[in-house]
Structure formats: structure tokens, C-alpha cells
C-alpha positions, 0 to 999 in steps of 0.5 A: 535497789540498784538505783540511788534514792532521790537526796530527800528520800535517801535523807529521811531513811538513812536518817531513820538508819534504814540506808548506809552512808551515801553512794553504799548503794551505787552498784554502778551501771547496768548493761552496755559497759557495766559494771559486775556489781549492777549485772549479778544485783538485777540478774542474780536472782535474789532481787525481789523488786527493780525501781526503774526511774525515767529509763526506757527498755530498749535492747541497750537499755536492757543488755540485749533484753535480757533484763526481761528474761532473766530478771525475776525481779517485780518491776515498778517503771516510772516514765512520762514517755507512754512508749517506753511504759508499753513498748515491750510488753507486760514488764511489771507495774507501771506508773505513767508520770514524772519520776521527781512527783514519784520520788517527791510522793516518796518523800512525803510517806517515808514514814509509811514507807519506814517498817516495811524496810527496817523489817527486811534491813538484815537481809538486804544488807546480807545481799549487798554484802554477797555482791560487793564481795566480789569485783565491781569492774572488769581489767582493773589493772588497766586503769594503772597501766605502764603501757605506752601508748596510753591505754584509754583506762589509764587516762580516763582513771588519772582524769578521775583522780584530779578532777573536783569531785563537783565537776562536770564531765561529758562523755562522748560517743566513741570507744571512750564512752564504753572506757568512761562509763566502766571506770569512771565514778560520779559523785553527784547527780547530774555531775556525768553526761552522755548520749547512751542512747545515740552514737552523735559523734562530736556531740559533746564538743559544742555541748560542753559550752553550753554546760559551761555557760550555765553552770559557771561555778563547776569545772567541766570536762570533756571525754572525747575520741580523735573522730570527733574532734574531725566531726565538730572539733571546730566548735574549740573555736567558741569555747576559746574565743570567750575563755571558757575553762572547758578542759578537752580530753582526746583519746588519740587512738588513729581509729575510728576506735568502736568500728575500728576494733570490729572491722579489723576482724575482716580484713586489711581494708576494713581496718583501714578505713576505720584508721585515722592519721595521727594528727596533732590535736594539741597544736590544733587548739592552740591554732583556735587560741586553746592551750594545747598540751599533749601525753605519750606516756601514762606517767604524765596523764596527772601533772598535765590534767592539772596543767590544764585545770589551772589554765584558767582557759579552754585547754585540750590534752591530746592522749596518744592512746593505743587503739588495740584495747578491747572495751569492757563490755564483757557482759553486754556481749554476752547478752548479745550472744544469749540472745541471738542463740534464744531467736 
């Protein structure tokens, strides 16, 4: 329940006023800086089944594991890769194939599928209702902070607020990536893309260009850290060089920002070797023939992002970010603890 229905399927039911207006059941994501609404629906205890579409069962995928042992849920998991089917053991009912021809079988019995739904409709929405009672992200005052440098929420909200609700955005693997997947909402499938299962620093650099080239009509966007842009940032280069309105988000916090937030705990070297000088991104990319822009202050996040969408070429915002700012992943760390406690 925590998934969203295929467009077809979620279609034919609401149709039949079995299911709400569109995106009333997204509760957001699960595990590594989810949200509270998707942790209290599949570890709640009220949750009677969990669809699971195409997702492995690894530790992140799973917070630590503790979807196996605190879920009461009877799990349906639909997966082509037989691995990720038996990996981990006796996790409910599998169904070895494509998660589209699962979903299109949906589609063709709605009907069937209908007054077994109808009939507990009340209680479901009852449920939904309990859950979505309470807070759905953690620190939301973060996302208006006035604090200079930029809090990474704060950018990634302001971002939110400009960009096409159509567009593209790609998350790269960093702190930035924990700060995105908590804050940010899509409103589309296949509108928001990640590694979530790697860390590839500077992936979504270059992959952006691809995306771009192949889906010309959408706007695109990228999310990204300082410590990327020195693994693959020359790939601005390309972007540039062909006028691809690719716009370049860099949270410049002068850390390697995940590491960073750990290994400062053990000491003076161990910070500074997760430390970064503050280069100028900003005028790097004007260098590759970017337009380069850069904000120090929170109240200039929107009337730059629009600066940069309206170039009409590869644009890169340089975020002077603050680096002291814990990531939300509050509930992945506590099944990180409970775990660790069960061994």
C-alpha cells in the first residue's frame, strides 16, 4: 500500500471510486532517508499485505533488515532477477517475472480485483488517515532556513518550487542524495533518478547528457556535491559544448559531506581528510563554456534556479552549503541500532 499503482490500474479503480485523486497514496520513501508516513505504513503493524514491484531485499533496501522482522505484513514480490526472489529467505509470496505483465495482469482483472477492495475501502482509508495525521518528513523547518551557508534542504526545496513538475532530476551519490530523497516530491514516474543501491560518486554528471539527448522535450536537472564535480565534473565539457540545457545544482559544502559527518567524530585528521577547499564551480563551468552562477544566501536559491532554467544552455549553480548538517535518515540509523543489538 505503500507503492503507487501502475497509471492503467490506478485508472480503472479510482474510476470505480475505489482509490482517491492521484499521488493520495504516496507515502513517500522507505528506508535509507525516508520518510515517517512510509516507515509507520509497512512497520506499523496494521499493514496486511506489501506489494513489492521490481525492489531487492538488501540491508538498505530494507533498513537494516528490519522490514523482515518487524513487518507483519503477507509480502507479495514481483522480480525477474531469481536472487533478489530467494536471497533472503521465506519473505512471503513470490512471483518470478516482469513487474509491467504483473501490473498489466492487474489491469486486465480489475474487475475481479474491484469488491474485494470496495469491501475493505472504509478501513483502508481510516488507516491512511491515522498515518497521515502525523508528520510526513523529519526537520521541516530546514527546507526554509534563513542560515547562511545554505542548509542543503533549503536548496534542495527552493529547486523543488521552480523546477516543471514534468522535469527530470538526477540525484547524485553523496549527502545530497539522503537531503533529495527526504525533501524532494516527484510527480511522475520515472521523473526522479538515483544509484540508491551504489554510492558512484559523479554518476549523475555525464548521465544527465544522456538523459537530455533522449528526452529532449523535458527539462533536466541535476543534484550533486562538490566531490563529484572532482570525480567527473569535466564531463560539463559535453554537456556545454552541444548547448544541452542540462542545469547543475552543486551543494558546496568543502566536504566529502557523508564521510565527512562520521569521521569528524574521530578526530582532527580524520575531518581533514573528508575536507574539500572551496573551489569556484561556478566559474569552472563558465571555463567549459557553462554559464556559471553562484549563491551564498538562501534568499537567492529561486531567482537563480530560474536564471538557469531560462539560459537556454548547460547552467551550473555553485551552493556555498553548510556541511554541519545532520542528513534525516533518523529511522534508518535506528534500524541500523536494532539490528546490530539483535546480532
Amino acid at each position: 500500500m505503500a507503492e503507487r499503482w501502475s497509471i492503467p490500474v490506478a485508472t480503472t479503480l479510482r474510476a470505480k471510486g475505489l482509490f482517491p485523486e492521484d499521488h493520495a497514496l504516496s507515502l513517500g520513501v522507505f528506508g535509507y532517508a525516508g520518510t515517517r508516513h512510509a516507515t509507520n505504513a509497512i512497520l506499523g503493524g496494521k499493514l496486511d499485505y506489501l506489494l513489492v514491484l521490481g525492489s531487492g531485499f538488501n540491508e538498505r533496501d530494507t533498513m537494516h533488515w528490519t522490514v523482515r522482522e518487524k513487518s507483519k505484513a503477507m509480502m507479495i514480490h514481483v522480480n525477474t532477477d531469481m536472487d533478489e526472489l530467494t536471497a533472503n529467505g521465506d519473505l512471503g509470496h513470490v512471483v518470478p517475472g516482469s513487474t509491467h505483465a504483473f501490473l498489466d495482469f492487474m489491469h486486465v482483472r480489475a474487475a475481479a480485483i474491484a469488491p474485494a477492495l470496495e469491501a475493505g475501502q472504509a478501513r483502508r482509508r481510516e488507516w491512511l488517515e491515522q498515518i497521515k495525521a502525523g508528520p510526513r518528513l523529519y526537520d521541516i523547518e530546514n527546507c526554509g532556513s534563513p542560515r547562511v551557508p545554505v542548509h542543503p534542504a533549503a536548496a534542495i526545496a527552493a529547486l523543488r518550487k521552480v523546477f516543471p513538475r514534468d522535469g527530470i532530476v538526477l540525484v547524485d551519490s553523496g549527502a545530497h542524495r539522503a537531503f533529495a530523497g527526504h525533501y524532494w516530491s516527484a510527480y511522475a514516474p520515472r521523473t526522479y533518478i538515483s544509484a540508491t543501491n551504489l554510492g558512484p560518486m559523479g554518476w549523475a554528471i555525464p548521465a544527465a547528457i544522456g538523459v537530455q539527448c533522449a528526452r529532449s522535450d523535458r527539462r533536466i536537472a541535476v543534484i550533486t556535491g562538490d566531490g563529484c564535480m572532482q570525480m567527473h565534473g569535466m564531463e560539463l565539457q559535453t554537456a556545454a559544448r552541444y548547448r544541452l540545457p542540462i542545469v547543475y545544482v552543486v551543494i558546496n559544502n568543502g566536504a566529502l559531506g557523508n564521510v565527512w559527518l562520521r569521521a569528524r567524530q574521530y578526530g582532527a585528521l580524520p575531518e581533514e581528510l573528508t575536507s574539500i577547499p572551496d573551489h569556484d564551480w561556478a566559474g569552472f563551468a563558465r571555463a567549459l563554456g557553462a554559464q556559471g552562477f553562484t549563491v551564498r544566501e538562501p534568499a537567492a536559491l529561486a531567482e537563480t534556479y530560474q536564471k538557469a532554467l531560462a539560459a537556454g544552455t548547460t547552467a551550473l549553480i555553485d551552493v556555498k552549503a553548510d556541511k554541519d548538517c545532520p542528513t534525516p535518515v533518523y529511522d534508518f540509523n535506528a534500524g541500523k541500532r536494532a539490528w546490530s543489538y539483535h546480532e
